[in-house]
C-alpha positions in Angstrom: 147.2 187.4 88.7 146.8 183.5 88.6 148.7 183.2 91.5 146.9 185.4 93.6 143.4 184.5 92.4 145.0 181.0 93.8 145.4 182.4 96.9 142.5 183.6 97.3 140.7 180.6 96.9 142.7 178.9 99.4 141.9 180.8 102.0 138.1 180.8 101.2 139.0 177.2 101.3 140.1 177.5 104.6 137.7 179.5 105.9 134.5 177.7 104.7 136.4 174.8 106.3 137.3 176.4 109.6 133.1 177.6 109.5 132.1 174.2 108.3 134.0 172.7 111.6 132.7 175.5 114.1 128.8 174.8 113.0 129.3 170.9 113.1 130.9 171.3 117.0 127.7 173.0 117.5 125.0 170.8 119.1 123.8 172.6 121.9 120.2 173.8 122.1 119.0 177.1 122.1 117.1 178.3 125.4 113.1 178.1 125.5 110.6 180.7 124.2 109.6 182.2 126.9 106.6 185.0 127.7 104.8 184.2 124.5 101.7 186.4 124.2 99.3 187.5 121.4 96.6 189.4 120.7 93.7 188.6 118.3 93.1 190.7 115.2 90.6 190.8 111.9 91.3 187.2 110.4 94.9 187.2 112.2 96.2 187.2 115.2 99.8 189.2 116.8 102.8 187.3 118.7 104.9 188.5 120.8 107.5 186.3 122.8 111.3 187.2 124.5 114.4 187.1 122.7 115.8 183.6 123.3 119.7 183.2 124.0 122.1 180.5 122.5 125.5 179.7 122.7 126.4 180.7 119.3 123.3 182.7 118.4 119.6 182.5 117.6 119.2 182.3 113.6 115.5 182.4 114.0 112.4 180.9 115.3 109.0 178.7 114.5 105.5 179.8 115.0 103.4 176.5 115.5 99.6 176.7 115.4 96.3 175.0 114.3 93.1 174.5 115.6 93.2 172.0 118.1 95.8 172.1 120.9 98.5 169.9 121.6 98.3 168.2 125.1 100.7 164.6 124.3 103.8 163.7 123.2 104.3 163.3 119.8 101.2 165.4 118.9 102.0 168.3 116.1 100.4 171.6 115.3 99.2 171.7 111.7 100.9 174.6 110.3 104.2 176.1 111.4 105.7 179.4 109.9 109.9 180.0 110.3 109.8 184.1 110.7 113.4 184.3 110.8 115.2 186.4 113.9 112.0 188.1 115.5 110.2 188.6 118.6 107.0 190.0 117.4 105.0 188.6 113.9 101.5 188.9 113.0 100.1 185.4 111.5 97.6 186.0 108.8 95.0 184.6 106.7 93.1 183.0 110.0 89.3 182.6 110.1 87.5 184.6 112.5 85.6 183.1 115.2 88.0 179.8 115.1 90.1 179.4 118.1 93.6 178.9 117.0 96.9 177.6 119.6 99.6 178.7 119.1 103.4 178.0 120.0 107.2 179.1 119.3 110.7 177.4 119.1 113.7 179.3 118.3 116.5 177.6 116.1 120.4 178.2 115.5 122.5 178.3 112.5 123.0 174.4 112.9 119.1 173.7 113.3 119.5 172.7 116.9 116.1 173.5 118.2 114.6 174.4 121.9 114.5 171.9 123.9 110.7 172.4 124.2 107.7 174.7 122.5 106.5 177.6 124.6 103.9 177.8 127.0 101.1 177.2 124.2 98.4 180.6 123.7 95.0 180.6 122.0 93.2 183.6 120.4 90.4 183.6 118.4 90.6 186.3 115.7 86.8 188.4 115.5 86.4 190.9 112.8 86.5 193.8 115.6 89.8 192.4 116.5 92.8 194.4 117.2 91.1 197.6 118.6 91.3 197.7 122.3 89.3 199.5 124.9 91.9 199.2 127.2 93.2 202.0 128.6 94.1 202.0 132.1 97.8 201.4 132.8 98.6 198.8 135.2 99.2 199.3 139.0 101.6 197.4 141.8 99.6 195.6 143.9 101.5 193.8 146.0 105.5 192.6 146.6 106.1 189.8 148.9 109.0 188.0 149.6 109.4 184.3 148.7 112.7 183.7 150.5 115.9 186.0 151.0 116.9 186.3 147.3 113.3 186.3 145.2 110.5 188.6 145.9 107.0 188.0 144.1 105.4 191.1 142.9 101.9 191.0 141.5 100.3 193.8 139.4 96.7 194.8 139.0 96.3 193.0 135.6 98.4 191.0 133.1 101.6 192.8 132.4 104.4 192.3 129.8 108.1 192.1 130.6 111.0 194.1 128.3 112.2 191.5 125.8 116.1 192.2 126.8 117.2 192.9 130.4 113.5 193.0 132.3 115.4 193.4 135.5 116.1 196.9 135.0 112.8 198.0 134.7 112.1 197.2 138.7 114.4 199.9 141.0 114.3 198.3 145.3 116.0 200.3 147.7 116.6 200.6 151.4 113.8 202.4 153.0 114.9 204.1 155.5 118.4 205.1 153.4 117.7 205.0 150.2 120.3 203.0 149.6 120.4 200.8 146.3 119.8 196.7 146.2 120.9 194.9 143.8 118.0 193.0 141.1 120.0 190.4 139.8 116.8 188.5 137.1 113.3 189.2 136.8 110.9 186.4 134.8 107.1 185.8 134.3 105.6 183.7 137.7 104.9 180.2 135.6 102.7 179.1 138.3 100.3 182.3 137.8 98.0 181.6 134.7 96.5 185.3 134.5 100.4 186.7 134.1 99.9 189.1 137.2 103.2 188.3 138.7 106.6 188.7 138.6 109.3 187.1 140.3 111.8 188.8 141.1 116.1 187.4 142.0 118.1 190.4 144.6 120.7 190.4 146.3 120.9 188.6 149.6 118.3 190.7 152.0 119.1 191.7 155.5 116.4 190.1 157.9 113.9 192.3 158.9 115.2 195.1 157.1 111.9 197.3 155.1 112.6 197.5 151.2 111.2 199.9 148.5 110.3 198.5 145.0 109.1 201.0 141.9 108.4 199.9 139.0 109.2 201.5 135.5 107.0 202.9 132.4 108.9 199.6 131.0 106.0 197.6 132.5 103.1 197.5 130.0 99.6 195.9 129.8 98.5 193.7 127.1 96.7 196.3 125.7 100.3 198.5 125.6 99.2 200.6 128.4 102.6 201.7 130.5 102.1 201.7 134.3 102.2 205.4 135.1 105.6 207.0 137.0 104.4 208.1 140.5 101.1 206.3 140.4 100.5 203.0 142.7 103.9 202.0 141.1 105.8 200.7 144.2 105.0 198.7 146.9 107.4 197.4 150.1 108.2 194.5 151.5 110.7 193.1 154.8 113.7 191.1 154.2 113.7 187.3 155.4 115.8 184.4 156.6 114.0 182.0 154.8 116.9 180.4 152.7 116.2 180.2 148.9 115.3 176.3 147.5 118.6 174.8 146.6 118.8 174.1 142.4 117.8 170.6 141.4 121.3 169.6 140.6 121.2 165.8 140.6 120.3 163.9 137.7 117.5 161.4 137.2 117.8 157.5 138.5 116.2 154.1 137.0 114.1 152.8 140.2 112.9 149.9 138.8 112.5 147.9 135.4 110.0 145.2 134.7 109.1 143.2 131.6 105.3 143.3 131.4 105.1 140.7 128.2 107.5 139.6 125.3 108.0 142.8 123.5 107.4 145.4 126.3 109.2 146.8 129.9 108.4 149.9 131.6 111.4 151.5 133.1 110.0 153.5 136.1 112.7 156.9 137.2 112.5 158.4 140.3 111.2 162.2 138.7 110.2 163.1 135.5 112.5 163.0 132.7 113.1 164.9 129.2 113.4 162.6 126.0 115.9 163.4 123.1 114.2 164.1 119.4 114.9 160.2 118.7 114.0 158.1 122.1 115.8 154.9 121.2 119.4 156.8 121.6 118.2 157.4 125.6 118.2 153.3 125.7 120.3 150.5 125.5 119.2 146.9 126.0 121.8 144.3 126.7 121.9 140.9 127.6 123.3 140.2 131.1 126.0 137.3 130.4 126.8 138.1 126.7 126.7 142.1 126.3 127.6 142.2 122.8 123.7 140.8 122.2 121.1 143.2 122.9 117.1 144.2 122.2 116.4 146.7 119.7 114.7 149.5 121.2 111.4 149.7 118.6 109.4 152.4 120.3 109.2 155.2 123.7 106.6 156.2 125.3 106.5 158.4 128.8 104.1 157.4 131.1 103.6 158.0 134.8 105.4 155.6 137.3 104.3 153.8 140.3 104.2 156.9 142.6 102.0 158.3 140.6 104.2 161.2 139.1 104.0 162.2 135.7 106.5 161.3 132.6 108.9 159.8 135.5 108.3 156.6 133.5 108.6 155.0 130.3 107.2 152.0 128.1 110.0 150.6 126.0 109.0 148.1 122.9 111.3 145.9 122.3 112.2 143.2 120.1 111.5 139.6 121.0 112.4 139.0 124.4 114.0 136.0 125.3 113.9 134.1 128.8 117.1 135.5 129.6 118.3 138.5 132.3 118.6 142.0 131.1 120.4 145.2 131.1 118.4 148.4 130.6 120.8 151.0 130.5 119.8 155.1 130.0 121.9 157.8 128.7 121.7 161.3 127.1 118.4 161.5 129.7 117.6 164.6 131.5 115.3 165.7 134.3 113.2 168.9 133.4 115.9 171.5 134.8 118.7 169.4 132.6 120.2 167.3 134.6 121.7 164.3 133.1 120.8 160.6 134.2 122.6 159.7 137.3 125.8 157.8 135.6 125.4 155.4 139.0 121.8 154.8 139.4 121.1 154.5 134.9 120.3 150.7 134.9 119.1 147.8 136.0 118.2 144.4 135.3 115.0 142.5 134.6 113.9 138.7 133.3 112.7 138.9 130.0 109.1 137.5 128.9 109.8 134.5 126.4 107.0 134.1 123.6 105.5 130.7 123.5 106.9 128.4 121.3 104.7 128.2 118.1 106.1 124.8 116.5 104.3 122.0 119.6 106.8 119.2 118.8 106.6 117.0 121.6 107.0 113.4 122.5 103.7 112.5 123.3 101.8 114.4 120.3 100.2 116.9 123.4 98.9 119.9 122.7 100.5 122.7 124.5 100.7 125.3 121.4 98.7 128.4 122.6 96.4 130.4 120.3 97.4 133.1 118.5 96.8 136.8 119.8 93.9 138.8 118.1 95.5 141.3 115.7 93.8 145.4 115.6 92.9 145.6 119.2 91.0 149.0 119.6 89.5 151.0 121.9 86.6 153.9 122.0 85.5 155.8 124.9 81.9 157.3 125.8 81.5 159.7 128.6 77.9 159.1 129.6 76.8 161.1 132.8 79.9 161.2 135.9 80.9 157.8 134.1 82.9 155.8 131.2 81.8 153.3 128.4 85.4 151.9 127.0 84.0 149.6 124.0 87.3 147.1 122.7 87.2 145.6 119.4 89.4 143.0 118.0 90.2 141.2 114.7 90.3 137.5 115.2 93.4 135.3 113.4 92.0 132.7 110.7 94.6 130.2 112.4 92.1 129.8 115.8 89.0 129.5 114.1 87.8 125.7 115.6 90.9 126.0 118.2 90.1 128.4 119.9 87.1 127.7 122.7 86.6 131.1 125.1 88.3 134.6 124.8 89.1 136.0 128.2 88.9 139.3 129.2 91.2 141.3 132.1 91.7 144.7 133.4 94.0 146.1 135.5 94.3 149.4 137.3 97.8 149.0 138.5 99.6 149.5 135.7 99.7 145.7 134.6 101.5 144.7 137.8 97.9 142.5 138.4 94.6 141.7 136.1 91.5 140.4 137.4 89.5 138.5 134.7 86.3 140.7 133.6 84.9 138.4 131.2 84.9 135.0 129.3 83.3 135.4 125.7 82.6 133.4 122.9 85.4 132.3 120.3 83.6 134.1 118.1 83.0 137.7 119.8 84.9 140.7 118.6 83.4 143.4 120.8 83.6 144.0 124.7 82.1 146.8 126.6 83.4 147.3 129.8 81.1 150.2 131.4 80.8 152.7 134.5 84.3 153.5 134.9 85.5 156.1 136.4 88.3 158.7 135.4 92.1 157.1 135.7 94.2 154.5 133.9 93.0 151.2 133.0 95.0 148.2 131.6 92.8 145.7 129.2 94.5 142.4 128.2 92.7 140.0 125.4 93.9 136.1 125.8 92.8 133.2 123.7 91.9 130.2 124.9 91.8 126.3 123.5 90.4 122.9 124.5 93.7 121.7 125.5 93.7 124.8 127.9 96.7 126.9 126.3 96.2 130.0 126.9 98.0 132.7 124.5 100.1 135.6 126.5 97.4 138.4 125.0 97.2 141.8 123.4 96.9 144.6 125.8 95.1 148.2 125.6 95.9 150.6 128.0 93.3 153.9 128.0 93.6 156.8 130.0 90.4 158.5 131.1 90.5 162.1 131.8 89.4 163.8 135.0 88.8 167.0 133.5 86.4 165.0 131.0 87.1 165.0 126.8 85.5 168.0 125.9 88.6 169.6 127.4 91.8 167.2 127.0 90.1 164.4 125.7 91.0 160.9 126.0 94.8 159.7 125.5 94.9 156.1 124.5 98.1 154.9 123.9 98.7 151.2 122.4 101.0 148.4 124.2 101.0 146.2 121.0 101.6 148.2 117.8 103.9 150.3 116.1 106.4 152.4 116.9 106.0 155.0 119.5 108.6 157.3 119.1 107.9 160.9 119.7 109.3 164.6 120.4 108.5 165.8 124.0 106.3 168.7 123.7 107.7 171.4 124.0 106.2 173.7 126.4 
């Protein structure tokens, strides 16, 4: 009996160990929630999203929500819920007449998460929630083709896909034959906000050929209604030449790389790119002539780069820089459809900014020790009328009182590459207002001046102001000269 109670533990042994290895090989990500829908109720509010896949398996997912709605990186919703393996869950004790946002991440058994949060909903619960006068089903509009393999099909209202296998709820056929074609995928069109459409992946189509598409009692409303069998649910469209958009199958590449003071380089990419959980793995800073010395990485932050195009750059804080040449190198990147970082085109070099010296030793007892930089340098924004009030503040260092003689104000609105001097204030002054500005990015940079005409490098501000005005995204003002900036891409 000993001996085979023995056994038995060894090969529980063995297995925990052999389960124990398989979940630790495990790192990739489960796919994104996709479809996520909900309906408001009395004091709650319903979700409904599609089954996720994974290369192991989904162990559950995340509903995210709050009250305010998360529109930058490294911005959290207040309250998340884990629900465990479902696709439909009703979130309770909510306040009626709030508006809540909501979101959803699924998870595997090894906590790898999606790589971002689904498309984010809002519902405001009302205390005659949950009873719909909805009751006409849904009707085929329209099916036109995009190119030879997708076909776009857009319904009368806001329709809900089957959660497993949505292609098989649309039938297309040969007109004239009747002869089946094949509907290889079906998803929700992401560039349609009122989720009316549907695009469709066939079979390669035969040029000018007429096609028949019906739709099944599968197809439901919001409101549940199914579109009816027989009634204004098909539609036809022609088959085209028009060759299907190759996949974006080539990674993103570092353009450009530029120190823009002592602690800070923006690394500019030639598309937008996808940041891991922790940014500083996606960098490595090395110097040029001596590799085994580098920069520590102290904070990310995605910005847009000098064509304009969004998160295709980044803002890397960095420990003191020296005046010394640079290696920026990227890994573990990825563009938005998962490409890797180009392993060719993943560095380049730049000149680092060396801080002036602080100790002034010299021969002939001349000043040439700068000021110090103001410490807490803030900024607020007032939209007033079609224009902006941006009001800075500052905290000055004891160390310049009776050295310092004039603080001098830039601003730049090409991302730092140039600043034009706005204003030369008193040593005293802790407040600036710069006024009538109009929506886009401005830099701000705050330099101290003394007699001996040392001028320190300066603190810079940059604030974005919206175009769409704050009562909608508000204002995103992101600091060049404290902190850390790390943050998880949102997920969306």
């Amino acid at each position: 009996m000993k001996k085979f109670s023995s056994t038995i533990a060894v090969i529980l042994l063995m297995g925990l160990s052999s389960l124990t290895a398989y979940a630790a090989a495990d790192t990739e990500r489960p796919g994104n929630v996709s479809n996520l829908k909900g309906v408001a109720l009395d004091g709650a509010a319903k979700l409904t999203w599609d089954k996720t896949t994974d290369n192991v398996g989904v162990a559950g997912y995340q509903v995210h929500y709050g009250t305010k709605p998360v529109t930058a990186q490294g911005e959290t919703y207040e309250k998340v819920l884990d629900v465990v393996d479902v696709t439909e869950y009703v979130v309770t004790d909510l306040e009626n007449d709030t508006t809540y946002y909501f979101s959803v991440i699924a998870y595997d058994a090894t906590k790898n998460e999606s790589k971002k949060w689904a498309k984010e909903v809002s519902l405001k619960p009302v205390q005659e929630g949950g009873v719909s006068e909805d009751k006409d089903a849904p009707q085929v509009k329209d099916a036109e083709t995009l190119n030879s393999q997708e076909v776009k099909v857009t319904f009368s209202e806001a329709i809900m896909l089957p959660g497993e296998d949505p292609e098989d709820a649309f039938t297309i056929e040969v007109d004239a034959t009747l002869e089946g074609f094949a509907v290889l995928d079906a998803k929700m069109d992401e560039e349609d906000t009122a989720g009316k459409s549907v695009i469709l992946t066939t079979a390669k189509q035969q040029v000018g050929t007429k096609y028949k598409l019906t739709v099944s009692i599968d197809i439901e409303d919001e409101a549940g209604n199914p579109i009816i069998s027989g009634t204004s649910d098909t539609a036809l469209f022609t088959g085209t030449s028009v060759s299907k958009e190759a996949e974006d199958k080539s990674g993103p590449k570092v353009v450009k790389v530029q120190a823009t003071d002592p602690t800070h380089i923006i690394v500019n990419f030639d598309e937008a790119v996808v940041l891991s959980i922790d940014p500083s793995e996606n960098f490595k800073i090395i110097e040029e002539k001596e590799s085994e010395k580098t920069l520590q990485v102290l904070g990310v932050e995605l910005v847009k780069n000098t064509e304009g195009v969004e998160d295709a750059a980044v803002i890397i804080t960095t420990s003191e820089q020296e005046d010394k040449s640079y290696v920026v190198i990227a890994s573990k990147l990825k563009d938005e459809t998962g490409n890797t970082v180009d392993s060719e085109k993943n560095s380049a070099i730049f000149t680092g900014q060396k801080a002036p010296s602080a100790d002034g030793d010299n021969e002939d007892d001349e000043d040439k020790v700068a000021p110090k930089d103001v410490a807490k340098f803030l900024a607020k924004t007032l939209f007033e009328g079609e224009k902006y009030l941006v009001t800075l503040t500052w905290e000055i260092p004891k160390a310049n009182i009776g050295d310092v003689i004039e603080q001098i104000v830039y601003m730049s609105t090409d991302k730092g590459e140039n600043y034009e001097k706005k204003a030369t204030l008193d040593p005293e002054a802790t407040k600036y207002e710069a006024a009538n500005l109009d929506a886009g990015e401005y830099w701000f940079k705050l330099t101290q001046k003394d007699a001996a005409g040392n001028e320190s490098e300066g603190v810079i501000k940059k604030v974005i102001l919206s175009k769409t005005g704050p009562e909608m995204l508000g204002l995103i003002l992101v600091s060049l000269g404290l902190g850390r900036i790390f943050g998880k891409k949102k997920r969306k």
